[in-house]
C-alpha positions as CSV (number, residue, x, y, z in Angstrom):
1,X,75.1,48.1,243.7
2,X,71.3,48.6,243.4
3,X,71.5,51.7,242.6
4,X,73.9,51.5,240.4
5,X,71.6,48.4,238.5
6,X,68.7,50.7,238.6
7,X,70.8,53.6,236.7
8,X,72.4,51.7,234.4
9,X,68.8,50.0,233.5
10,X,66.9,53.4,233.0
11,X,70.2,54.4,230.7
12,X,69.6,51.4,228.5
13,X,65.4,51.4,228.1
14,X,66.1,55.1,227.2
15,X,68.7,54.3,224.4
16,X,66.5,51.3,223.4
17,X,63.4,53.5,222.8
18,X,65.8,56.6,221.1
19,X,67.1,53.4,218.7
20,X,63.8,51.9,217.5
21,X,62.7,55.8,216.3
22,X,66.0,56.0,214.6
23,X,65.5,52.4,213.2
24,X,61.9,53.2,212.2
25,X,62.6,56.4,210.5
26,X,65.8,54.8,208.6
27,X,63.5,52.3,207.0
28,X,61.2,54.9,206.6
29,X,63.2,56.9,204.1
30,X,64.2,53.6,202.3
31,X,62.4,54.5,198.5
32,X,60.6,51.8,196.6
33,X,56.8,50.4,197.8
34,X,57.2,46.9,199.2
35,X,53.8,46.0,198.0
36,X,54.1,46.8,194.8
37,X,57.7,44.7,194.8
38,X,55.7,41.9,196.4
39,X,53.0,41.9,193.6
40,X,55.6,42.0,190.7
41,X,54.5,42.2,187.5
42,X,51.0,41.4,188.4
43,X,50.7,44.7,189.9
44,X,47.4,47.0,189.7
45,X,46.6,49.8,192.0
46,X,43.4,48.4,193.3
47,X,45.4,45.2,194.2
48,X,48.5,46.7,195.7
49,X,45.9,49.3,197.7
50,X,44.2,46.4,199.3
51,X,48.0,44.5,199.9
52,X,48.6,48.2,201.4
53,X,46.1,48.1,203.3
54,X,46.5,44.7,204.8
55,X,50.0,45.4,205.4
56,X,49.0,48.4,207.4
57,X,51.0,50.4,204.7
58,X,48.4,53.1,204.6
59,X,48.6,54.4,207.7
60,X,50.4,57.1,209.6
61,X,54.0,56.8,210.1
62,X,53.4,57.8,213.8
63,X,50.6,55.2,213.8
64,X,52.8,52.6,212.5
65,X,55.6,53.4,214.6
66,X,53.3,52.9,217.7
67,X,52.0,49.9,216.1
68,X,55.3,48.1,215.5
69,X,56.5,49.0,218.7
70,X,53.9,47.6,220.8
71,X,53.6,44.8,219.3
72,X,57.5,44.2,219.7
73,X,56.8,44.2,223.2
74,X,54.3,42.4,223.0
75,X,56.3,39.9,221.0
76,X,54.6,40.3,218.2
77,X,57.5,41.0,215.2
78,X,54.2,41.6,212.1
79,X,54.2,39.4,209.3
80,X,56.8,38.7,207.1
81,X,55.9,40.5,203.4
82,X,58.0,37.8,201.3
83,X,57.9,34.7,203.3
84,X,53.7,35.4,204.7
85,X,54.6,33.9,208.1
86,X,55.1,35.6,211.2
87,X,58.5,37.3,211.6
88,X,58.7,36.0,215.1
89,X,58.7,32.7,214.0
90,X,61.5,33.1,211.1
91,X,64.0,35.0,213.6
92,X,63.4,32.2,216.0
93,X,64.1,29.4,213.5
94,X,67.5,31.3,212.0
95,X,68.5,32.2,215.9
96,X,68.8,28.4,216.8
97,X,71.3,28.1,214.5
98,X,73.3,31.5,214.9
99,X,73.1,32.0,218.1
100,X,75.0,28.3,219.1
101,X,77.6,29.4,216.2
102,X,78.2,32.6,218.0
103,X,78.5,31.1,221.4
104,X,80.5,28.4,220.0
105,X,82.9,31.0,218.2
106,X,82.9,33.2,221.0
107,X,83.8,30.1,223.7
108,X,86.6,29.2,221.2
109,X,88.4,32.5,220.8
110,X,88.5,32.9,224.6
111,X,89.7,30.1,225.2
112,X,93.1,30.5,222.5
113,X,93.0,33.8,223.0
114,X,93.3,34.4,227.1
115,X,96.6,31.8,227.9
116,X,97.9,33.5,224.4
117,X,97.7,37.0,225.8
118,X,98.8,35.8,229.2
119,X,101.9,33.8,228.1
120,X,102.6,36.3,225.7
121,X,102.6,39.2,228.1
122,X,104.4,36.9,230.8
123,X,107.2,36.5,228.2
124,X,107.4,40.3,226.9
125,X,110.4,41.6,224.8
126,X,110.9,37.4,224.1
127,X,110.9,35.6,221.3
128,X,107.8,33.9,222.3
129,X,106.4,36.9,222.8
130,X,107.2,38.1,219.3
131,X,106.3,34.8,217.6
132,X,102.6,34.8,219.5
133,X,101.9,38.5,218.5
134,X,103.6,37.9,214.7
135,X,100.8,35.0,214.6
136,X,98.0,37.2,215.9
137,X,98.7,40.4,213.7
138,X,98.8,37.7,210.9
139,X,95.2,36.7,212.3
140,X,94.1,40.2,212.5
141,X,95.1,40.7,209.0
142,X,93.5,37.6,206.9
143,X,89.9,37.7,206.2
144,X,88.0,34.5,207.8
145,X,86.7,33.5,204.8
146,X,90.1,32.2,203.8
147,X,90.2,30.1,206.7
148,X,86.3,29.2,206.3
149,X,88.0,27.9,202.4
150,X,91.0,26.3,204.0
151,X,89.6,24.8,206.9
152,X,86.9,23.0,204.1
153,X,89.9,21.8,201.7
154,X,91.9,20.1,204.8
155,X,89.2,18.7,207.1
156,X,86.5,18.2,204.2
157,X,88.6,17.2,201.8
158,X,91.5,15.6,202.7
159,X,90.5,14.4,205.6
160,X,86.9,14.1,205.5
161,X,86.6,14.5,209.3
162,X,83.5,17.1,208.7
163,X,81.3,18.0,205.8
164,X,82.1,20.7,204.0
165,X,78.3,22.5,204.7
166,X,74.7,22.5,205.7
167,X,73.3,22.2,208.4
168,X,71.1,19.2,209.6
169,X,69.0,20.6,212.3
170,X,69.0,19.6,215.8
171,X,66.9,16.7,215.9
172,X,69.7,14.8,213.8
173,X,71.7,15.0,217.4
174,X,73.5,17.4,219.6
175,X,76.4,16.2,218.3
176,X,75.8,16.3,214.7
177,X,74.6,19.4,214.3
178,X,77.5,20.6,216.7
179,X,79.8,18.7,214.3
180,X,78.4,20.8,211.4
181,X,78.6,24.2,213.1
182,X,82.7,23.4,214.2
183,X,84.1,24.3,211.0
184,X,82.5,27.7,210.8
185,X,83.0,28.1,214.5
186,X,86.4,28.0,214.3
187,X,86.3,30.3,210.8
188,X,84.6,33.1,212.6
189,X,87.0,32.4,216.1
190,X,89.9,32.0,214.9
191,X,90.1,36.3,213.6
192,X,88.5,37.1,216.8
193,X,90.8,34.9,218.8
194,X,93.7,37.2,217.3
195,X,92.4,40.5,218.4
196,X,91.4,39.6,221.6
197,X,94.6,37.8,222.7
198,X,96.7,41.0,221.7
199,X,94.0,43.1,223.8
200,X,94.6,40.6,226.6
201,X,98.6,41.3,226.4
202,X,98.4,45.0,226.3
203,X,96.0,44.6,229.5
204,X,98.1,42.0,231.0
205,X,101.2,44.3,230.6
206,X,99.4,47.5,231.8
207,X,98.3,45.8,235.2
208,X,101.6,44.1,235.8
209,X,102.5,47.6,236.2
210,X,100.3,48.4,238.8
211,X,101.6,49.6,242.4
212,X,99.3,47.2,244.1
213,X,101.4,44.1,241.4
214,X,104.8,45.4,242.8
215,X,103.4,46.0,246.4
216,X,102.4,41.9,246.1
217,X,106.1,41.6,244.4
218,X,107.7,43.3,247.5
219,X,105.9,40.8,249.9
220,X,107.6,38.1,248.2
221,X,105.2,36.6,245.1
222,X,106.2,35.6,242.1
223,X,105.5,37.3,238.9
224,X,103.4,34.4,238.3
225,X,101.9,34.2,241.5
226,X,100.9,38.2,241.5
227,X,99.9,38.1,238.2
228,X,97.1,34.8,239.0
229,X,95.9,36.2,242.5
230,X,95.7,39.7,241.9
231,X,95.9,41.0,238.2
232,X,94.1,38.4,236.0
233,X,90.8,40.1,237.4
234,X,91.7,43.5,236.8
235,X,92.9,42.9,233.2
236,X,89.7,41.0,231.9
237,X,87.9,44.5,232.3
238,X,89.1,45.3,228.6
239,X,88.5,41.7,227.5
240,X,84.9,41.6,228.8
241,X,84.5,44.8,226.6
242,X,85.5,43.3,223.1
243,X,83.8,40.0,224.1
244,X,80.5,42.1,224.3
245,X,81.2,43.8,221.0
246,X,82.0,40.5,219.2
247,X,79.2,38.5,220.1
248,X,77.2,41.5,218.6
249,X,79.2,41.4,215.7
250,X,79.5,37.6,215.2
251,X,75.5,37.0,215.8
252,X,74.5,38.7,212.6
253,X,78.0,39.4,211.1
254,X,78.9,36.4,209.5
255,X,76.8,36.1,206.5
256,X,79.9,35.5,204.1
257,X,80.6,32.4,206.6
258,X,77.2,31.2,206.4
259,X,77.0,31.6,202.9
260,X,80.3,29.1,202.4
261,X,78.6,26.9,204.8
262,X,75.1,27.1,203.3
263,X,74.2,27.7,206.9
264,X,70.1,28.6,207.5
265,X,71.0,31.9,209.5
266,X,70.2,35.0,210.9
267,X,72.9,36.7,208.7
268,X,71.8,35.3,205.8
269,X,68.1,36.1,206.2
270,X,68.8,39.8,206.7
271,X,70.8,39.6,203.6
272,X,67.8,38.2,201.6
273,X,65.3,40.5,203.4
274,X,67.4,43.3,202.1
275,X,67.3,42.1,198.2
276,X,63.5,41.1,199.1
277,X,62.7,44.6,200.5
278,X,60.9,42.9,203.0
279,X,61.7,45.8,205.5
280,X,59.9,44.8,208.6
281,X,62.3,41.5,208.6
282,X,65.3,44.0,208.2
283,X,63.6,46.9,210.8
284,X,62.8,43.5,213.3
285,X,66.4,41.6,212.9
286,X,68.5,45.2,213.6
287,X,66.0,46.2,216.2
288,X,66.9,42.7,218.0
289,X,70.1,43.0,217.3
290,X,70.3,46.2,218.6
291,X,68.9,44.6,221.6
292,X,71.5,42.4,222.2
293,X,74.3,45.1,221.8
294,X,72.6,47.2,224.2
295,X,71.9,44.5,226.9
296,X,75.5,43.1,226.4
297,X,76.8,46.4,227.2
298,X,74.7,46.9,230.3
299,X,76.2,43.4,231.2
300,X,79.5,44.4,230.7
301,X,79.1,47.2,232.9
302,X,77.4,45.0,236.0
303,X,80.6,43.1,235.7
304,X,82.8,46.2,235.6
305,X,81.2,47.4,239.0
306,X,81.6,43.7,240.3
307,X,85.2,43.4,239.2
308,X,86.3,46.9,240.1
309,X,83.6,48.4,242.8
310,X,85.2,51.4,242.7
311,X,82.6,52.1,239.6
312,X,79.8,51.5,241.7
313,X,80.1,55.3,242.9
314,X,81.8,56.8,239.9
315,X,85.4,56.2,241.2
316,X,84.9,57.9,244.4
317,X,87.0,55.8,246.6
């Protein structure tokens, strides 16, 4: 297992490092001079050399490069060009409230969509089983903004149970600022919820298949009982996969969401970084999130090798 930790770890620092040249040179190529869009109208060449200058615009790409990338390491993100504070600092500020909305989303589509997929698949050809699927392709098929707008005008309007958006920060109360973040958790879930629960039945289905599930079958288990002791395991592999790719997706994917909520993050500040030009928010936010797709991925693939050891050596067993 070591050495398959050590592998897997060299794998990901080396398609870390190949992403922050291609990241770097991407912004690179971008056209337009972000200190002359910071200056505006006021613009002068003396002034926007010396903004240029401070900015560390006027050095070598390589240099730069180099530059950013230690001090990334070093946790050091630069300055932000529009907002003159450290970008460190306004990633930290929009991750305390994306990063709880994304675990929240992501704890709320497992949870509907693993019994869903389960029952679902337990009940295949039925009309459960069609009625459960019918609901998830209908989930798969409308965009979560619709339910962001529906999920306002019931528990909002009618029934006033939540605001309809903002967020007040964490030091009005756990529970407050939880109660504010439910409505777009379960906008952004909800979508997610539906794809995962038919991945789940396709997996569920495939295992149930499996000699070792008829082997239990023939020792006298129930469907039900093979299923629970010795196939739930095997089929979460493709559900641990999708999981990773949504809490990618959702962390810095739902900036129509936050927008209907009027929520303060991360999605929404790489949208105004983009229409600011202020690139090294944009080249620090994709790098991160980059990051977190990477290391998600090399999670995902320590649990394979501790769900199915067989991985561990390539599948030489």
């Amino acid at each position: 297992m070591t050495q398959y930790f050590l592998k897997r770890f060299l794998s990901l620092s080396i398609t870390l490092f190949v992403a922050t040249i291609i990241i770097f040179l991407m912004i690179e190529v971008v056209p337009g001079d972000p200190a002359a869009f910071m200056m505006g109208l006021s613009t002068n060449t003396d002034a926007a050399d010396a903004l240029r200058a401070e900015l560390g615009l006027n050095m070598g790409a390589w240099d730069r490069y180099w530059g950013w990338l230690g001090g990334m390491m070093s946790g050091d993100f630069g300055t932000s060009y529009t907002y003159r504070v450290p970008v460190s600092e306004l990633i930290t500020e929009r991750l305390m409230v994306s990063l709880p909305l994304t675990l929240y989303a992501l704890t709320l589509s497992t949870i509907i969509a693993i019994p869903i997929g389960v029952i679902s698949a337990s009940n295949h050809g039925k009309p459960l089983d069609t009625a459960l699927m019918g609901t998830a392709q209908f989930g798969v098929a409308v965009p979560n903004f619709w339910f962001a707008i529906l999920l306002v005008l019931l528990f909002s309007t009618v029934l006033n149970w939540f605001s309809a958006g903002g967020f007040p920060g964490w030091d009005a109360g756990f529970l407050t600022a939880m109660g504010a973040l439910t409505l777009p958790a379960i906008s952004l879930a909800l979508p997610q919820a539906a794809i995962l629960s038919r991945v789940m039945r396709s997996s569920v289905l495939e295992v149930m298949n499996e000699d070792y599930i008829r082997t239990a079958r023939a020792k006298g288990l129930s469907k039900k009982q093979a299923l629970m002791r010795h196939g739930l395991r095997n089929a979460m592999i493709p559900v641990l996969t999708i999981l990773g790719l949504q809490f990618s997706f959702l962390l810095a994917g739902g900036i129509i969401i936050e927008s209907i909520f009027s929520l303060p993050g991360l999605g929404r500040l790489v949208f105004q970084a983009i229409s600011q030009r202020d690139l090294i928010v944009v080249k620090s936010i994709v790098t991160l999130l980059v990051f977190a797709v990477v290391m998600i991925t090399f999670l995902v693939d320590v649990a394979y090798a501790w769900v199915d050891p067989r991985l561990r050596d390539g599948g030489r067993r």
